[in-house]
Every structure is written in structure tokens, then in C-alpha cells.
C-alpha positions in Angstrom: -2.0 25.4 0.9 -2.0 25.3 -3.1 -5.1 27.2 -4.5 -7.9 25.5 -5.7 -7.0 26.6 -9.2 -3.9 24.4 -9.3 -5.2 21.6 -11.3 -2.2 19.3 -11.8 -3.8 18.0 -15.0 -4.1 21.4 -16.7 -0.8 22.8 -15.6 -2.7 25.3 -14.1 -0.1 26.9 -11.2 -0.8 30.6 -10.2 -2.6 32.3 -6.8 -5.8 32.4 -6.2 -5.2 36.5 -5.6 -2.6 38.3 -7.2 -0.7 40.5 -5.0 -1.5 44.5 -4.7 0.2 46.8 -6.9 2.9 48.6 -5.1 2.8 52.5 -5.4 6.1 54.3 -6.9 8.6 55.3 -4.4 6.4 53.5 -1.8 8.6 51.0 -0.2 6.9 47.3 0.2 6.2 46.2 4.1 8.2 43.4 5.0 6.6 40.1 5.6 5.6 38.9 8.7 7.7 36.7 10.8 5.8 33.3 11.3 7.1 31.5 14.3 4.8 28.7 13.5 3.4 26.9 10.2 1.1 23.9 9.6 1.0 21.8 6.2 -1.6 18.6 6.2 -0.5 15.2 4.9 -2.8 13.2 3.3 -1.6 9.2 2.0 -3.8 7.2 -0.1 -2.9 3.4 -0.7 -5.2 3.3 -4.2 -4.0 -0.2 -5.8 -1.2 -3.0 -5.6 1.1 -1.2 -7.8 1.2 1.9 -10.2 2.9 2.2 -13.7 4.2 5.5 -12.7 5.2 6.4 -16.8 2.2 6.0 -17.7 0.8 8.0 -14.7 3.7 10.6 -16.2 1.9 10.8 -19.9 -1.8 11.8 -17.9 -0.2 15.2 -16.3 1.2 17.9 -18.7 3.1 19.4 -16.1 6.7 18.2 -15.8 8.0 16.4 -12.9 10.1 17.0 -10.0 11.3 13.0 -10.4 10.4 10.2 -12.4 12.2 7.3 -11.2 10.9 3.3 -11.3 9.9 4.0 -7.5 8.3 7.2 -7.1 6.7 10.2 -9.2 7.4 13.9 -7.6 5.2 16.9 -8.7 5.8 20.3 -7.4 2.0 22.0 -8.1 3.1 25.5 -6.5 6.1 26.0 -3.8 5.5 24.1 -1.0 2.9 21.6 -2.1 3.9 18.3 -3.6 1.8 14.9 -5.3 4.0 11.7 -4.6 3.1 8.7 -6.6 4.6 5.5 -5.5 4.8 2.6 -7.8 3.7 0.2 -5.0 0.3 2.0 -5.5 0.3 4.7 -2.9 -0.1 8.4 -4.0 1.3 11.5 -1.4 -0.7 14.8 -1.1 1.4 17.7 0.8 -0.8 21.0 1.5 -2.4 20.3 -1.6 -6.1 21.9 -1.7 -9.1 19.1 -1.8 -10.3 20.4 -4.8 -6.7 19.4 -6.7 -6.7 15.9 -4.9 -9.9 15.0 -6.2 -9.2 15.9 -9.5 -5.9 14.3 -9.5 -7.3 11.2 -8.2 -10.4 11.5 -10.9 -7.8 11.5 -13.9 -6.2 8.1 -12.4 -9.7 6.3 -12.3 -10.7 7.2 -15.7 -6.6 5.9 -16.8 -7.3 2.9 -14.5 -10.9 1.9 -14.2 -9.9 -1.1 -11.8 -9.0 2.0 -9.1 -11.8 2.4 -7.0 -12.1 4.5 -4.0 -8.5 4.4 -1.4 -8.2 1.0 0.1 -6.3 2.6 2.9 -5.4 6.1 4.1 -3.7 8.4 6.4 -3.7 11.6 7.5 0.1 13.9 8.8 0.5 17.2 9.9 3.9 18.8 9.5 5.0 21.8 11.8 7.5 24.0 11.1 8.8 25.9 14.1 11.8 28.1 14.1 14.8 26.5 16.2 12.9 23.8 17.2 14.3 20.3 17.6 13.3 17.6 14.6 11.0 15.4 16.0 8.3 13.1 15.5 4.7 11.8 17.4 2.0 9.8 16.6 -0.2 13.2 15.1 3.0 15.1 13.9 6.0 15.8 12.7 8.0 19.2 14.1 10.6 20.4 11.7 12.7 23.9 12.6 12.9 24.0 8.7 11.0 23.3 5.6 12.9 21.7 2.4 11.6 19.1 0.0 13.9 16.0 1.2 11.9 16.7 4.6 8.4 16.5 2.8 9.9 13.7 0.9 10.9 11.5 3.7 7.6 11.4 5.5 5.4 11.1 2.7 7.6 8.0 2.0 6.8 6.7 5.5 3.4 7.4 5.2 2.8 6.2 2.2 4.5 2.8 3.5 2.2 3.0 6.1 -1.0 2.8 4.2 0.3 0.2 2.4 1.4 -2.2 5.4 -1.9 -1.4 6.4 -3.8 -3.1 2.9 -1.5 -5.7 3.8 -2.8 -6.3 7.3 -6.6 -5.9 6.0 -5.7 -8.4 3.2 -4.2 -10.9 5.9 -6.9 -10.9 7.7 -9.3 -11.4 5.3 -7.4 -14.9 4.2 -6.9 -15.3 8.2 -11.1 -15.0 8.5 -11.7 -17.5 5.3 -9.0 -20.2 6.9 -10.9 -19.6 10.5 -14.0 -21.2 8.7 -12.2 -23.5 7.6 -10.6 -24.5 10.6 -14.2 -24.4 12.3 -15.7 -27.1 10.1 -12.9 -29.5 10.3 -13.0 -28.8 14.5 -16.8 -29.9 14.2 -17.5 -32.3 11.4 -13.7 -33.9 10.4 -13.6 -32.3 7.6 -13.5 -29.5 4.8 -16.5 -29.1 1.9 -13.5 -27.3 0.0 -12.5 -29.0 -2.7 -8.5 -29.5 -3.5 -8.4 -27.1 -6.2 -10.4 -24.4 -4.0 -7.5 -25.0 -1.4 -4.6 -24.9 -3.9 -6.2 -21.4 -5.5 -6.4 -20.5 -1.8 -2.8 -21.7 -1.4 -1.9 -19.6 -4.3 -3.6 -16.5 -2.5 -1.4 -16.9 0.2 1.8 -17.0 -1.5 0.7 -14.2 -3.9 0.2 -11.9 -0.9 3.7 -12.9 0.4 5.7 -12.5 -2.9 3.8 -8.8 -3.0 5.0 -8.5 0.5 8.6 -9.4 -0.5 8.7 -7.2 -3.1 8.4 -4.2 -1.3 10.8 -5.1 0.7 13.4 -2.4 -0.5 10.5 0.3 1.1 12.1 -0.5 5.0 15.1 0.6 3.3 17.0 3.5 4.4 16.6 6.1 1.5 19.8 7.5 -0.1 19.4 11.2 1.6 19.6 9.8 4.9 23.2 8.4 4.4 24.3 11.9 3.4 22.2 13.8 6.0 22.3 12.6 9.9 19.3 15.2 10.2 17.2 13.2 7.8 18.7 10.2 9.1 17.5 10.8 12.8 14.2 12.1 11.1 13.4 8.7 9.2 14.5 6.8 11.8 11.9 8.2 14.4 9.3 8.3 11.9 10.1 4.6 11.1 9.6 3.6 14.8 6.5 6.3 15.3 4.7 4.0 12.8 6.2 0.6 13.9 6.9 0.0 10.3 9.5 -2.7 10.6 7.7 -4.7 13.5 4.5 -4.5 11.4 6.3 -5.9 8.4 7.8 -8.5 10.3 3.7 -9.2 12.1 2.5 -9.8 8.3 5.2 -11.9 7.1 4.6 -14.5 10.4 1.1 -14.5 9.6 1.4 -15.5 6.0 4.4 -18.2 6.6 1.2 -19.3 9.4 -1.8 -19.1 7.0 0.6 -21.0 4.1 1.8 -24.3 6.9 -2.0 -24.0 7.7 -3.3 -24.4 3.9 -0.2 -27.0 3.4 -1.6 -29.1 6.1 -5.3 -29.1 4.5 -3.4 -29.9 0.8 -2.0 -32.8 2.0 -5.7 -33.7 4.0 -7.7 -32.9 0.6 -4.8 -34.9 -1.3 -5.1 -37.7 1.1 -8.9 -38.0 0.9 -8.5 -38.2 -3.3 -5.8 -41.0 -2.8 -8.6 -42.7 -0.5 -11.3 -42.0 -2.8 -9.1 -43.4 -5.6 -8.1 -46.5 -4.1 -11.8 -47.2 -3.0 -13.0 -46.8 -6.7 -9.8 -49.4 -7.5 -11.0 -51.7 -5.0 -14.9 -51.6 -6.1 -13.3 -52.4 -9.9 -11.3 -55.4 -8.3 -14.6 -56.8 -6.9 -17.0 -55.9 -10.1 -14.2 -57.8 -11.9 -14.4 -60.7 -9.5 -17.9 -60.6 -9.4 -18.5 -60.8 -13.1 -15.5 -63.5 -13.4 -17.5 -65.9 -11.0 -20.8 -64.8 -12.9 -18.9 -66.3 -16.0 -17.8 -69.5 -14.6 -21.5 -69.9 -13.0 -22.9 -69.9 -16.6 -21.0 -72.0 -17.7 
């Protein structure tokens, strides 16, 4: 795991203990054989989207890749900070101590990023000639290269994010529920039209965030160069039911925007009435003061 003292905003990348000298002539053991090694995950869904440039200018150390989707750090070999611009930030066998300083730096650079909406935690195993696989706690690799750590922290950081979808959906799904309650009991709804039409607009917000990160269910480009990263992703894909939660979401909003459709056209209905009454009271005042007139005289 990287060392406490690998503060990716000071550029500060060297081991907690250096390593002991090596007498002259002496030659050095060789390093153990591990047959087995464990790195921890950790996804964090902080905000709706992230302006990963600017995330760029906070860190002096230079980046791995800076591209419109994602940001790659390398803090020390092996250990990785992903930034995602659809707000999700990556930690691979990154040490506590560098996350929360990491994730301090972003909050002071965005004060509207509270604590993580969502998170997730992943192990990856490496195991020599072992067979790629993943299951719902893990993923077993037989080797350990940065387009493997890339992949699942791209899954996983999906993952978090269909998952502040889904607590955002049913959130609006609670709120129309209430809704639904009072016109089941009393006929009708104490919202007014333009509370439904910002609630309308809430909807359709949620949606058009949902459709933009539709390129995220895309395969990424290593996969059509690799069929080992291709199999990878696509068992990860399934592990996290990624595409069949997406596809959960997206029915629940079309539901939750008919729904709020249907009590437009109820509220608009109920002004039309209003209006015509108020016409109609006009029509009789008018009247009324007319045969006044014609009594007078």
C-alpha cells in the first residue's frame, strides 16, 4: 500500500523505510516469491460531475492521463487516484491517510463537496497462473498491470454512481408517493402547478444526467485490443449488474415523468376551471349591475 507519506498534493512519493545498505562483496538475497497479493479498492461518488482540469491545477504531481473523462495519478508503483468527470474519484492501495488528504484538497477547491454521496469498497488478488475472474467481494488477476486496475476502478466507480442515481430516484419516487396518497384520499393535490412543473423539471434533469453518462456502459478502448481485458470487463459488468441497473433507473424516470405529466395536465385543468368560474362570476356581476342600471332608471 502507498506510505502514509505520499501526499499526492505535495508530490511527496518515497518509502516510509529506506532499504538496508548492502555490504561490499556481499551479494543481495533475492526477494521472496509471493504466490498471493491483496490491493483494496475504494470508490467514492463525491458530486454530479467534476472539472477534472481544474482538479489537474490542485496536484503538483504530473499525471498518468488527463483526458475529458478521467484523471490518472500514479502516487508510487502500484497505487493509483482515478478521478472521473462524472464525479466519482478511484483509490487503488492507496494509504487512508493520502485519501483523506486528497479528498480534503477537493472540498476546500469545491466547497459544494460534502462528504461521499455513495461508496464502494474492491479487493483485487493477484495470484500466479490463476484464471481472471471476478465475484461479488473480488477480483482474481494472475497478473498485475495498470489497464487491469484501470478497468475495475472504471466499473466501480460506475457503480457508485448508478447507485446516487438509484438514491436520487427514489427520493423523487417517495415525494410523488405523497402525492399520489392525497389525491387517492381527498381528490386532489395542495401542490400548486408551478411546484409540479419544478418537480417536472427534476425529473427530466435527473434523466438528461442519466443520458449523459451513457458512454460509461461503453466498452473501453483496451478491451477491443485485449480479449483478456475484454472478458475481464465483461464479468465485472455483469458482477455489478451495471447495464440492468441502468436500464431499472431509466424505467423509473420515464414512470415518475408520465406520472407528473398526468398531474400537469390535472393542475392545468383545475386553473382552466378556476379561470372560467372567475369569467362566469364577471358575466353575472356585469348582468347584475346592468339590471341595477335599468332599475334606477
Amino acid at each position: 500500500m502507498c506510505p502514509p507519506e505520499v501526499v499526492l498534493p505535495d508530490k511527496q512519493i518515497f518509502p516510509v523505510e529506506s532499504a538496508p545498505p548492502v555490504r561490499p562483496h556481499a551479494k543481495p538475497a533475492p526477494a521472496p516469491v509471493r504466490e498471493m497479493e491483496t490491493y483494496p479498492f475504494n470508490a467514492l461518488h463525491l458530486t454530479e460531475a467534476l472539472k477534472l482540469k481544474d482538479i489537474a491545477k490542485l496536484f503538483d504531481l504530473k499525471p498518468q492521463v488527463l483526458n475529458p473523462n478521467r484523471l490518472v495519478y500514479e502516487l508510487a508503483p502500484d497505487c493509483f487516484t482515478i478521478f472521473y468527470n462524472f464525479g466519482s474519484v478511484v483509490f487503488f492501495n492507496v494509504d487512508e491517510v493520502v485519501q483523506r488528504t486528497t479528498l480534503e484538497r477537493i472540498r476546500n477547491f469545491s466547497p459544494g463537496i460534502g462528504e461521499p454521496a455513495t461508496r464502494d469498497t474492491f479487493i483485487l488478488e493477484v495470484a500466479r497462473k490463476a484464471r481472471n475472474t471476478v465475484t461479488f467481494d473480488k477480483v482474481v488477476v494472475d497478473r498485475l498491470n495498470r489497464d487491469k486496475i484501470e478497468l475495475i476502478s472504471l466499473v466501480l466507480s460506475q457503480s457508485t454512481a448508478l447507485e446516487f442515481f438509484e438514491n436520487k430516484i427514489e427520493n423523487i419516487l417517495t415525494r410523488l408517493a405523497v402525492i399520489t396518497s392525497d389525491l387517492e384520499s381527498a381528490g386532489k393535490t395542495t401542490l400548486s402547478e408551478k411546484k409540479i412543473n419544478q418537480f417536472i423539471g427534476q425529473a427530466m434533469a435527473a434523466k438528461q444526467k442519466l443520458i449523459g453518462t451513457l458512454y460509461l456502459l461503453e466498452k473501453p478502448d483496451e478491451t477491443w485490443e485485449s480479449k483478456v481485458l475484454d472478458d475481464l470487463h465483461q464479468e465485472a459488468t455483469m458482477m455489478f449488474e451495471l447495464k440492468d441497473r441502468f436500464r431499472t433507473i431509466d424505467y423509473k424516470l420515464k414512470t415518475i415523468q408520465e406520472n407528473l405529466e398526468l398531474l400537469a395536465n390535472l393542475t392545468t385543468n383545475r386553473q382552466h376551471l378556476r379561470l372560467e368560474w372567475i369569467i362566469i362570476a364577471l358575466i353575472v356581476m356585469e348582468v347584475a349591475l346592468f339590471g341595477y342600471e335599468l332599475f334606477l332608471k
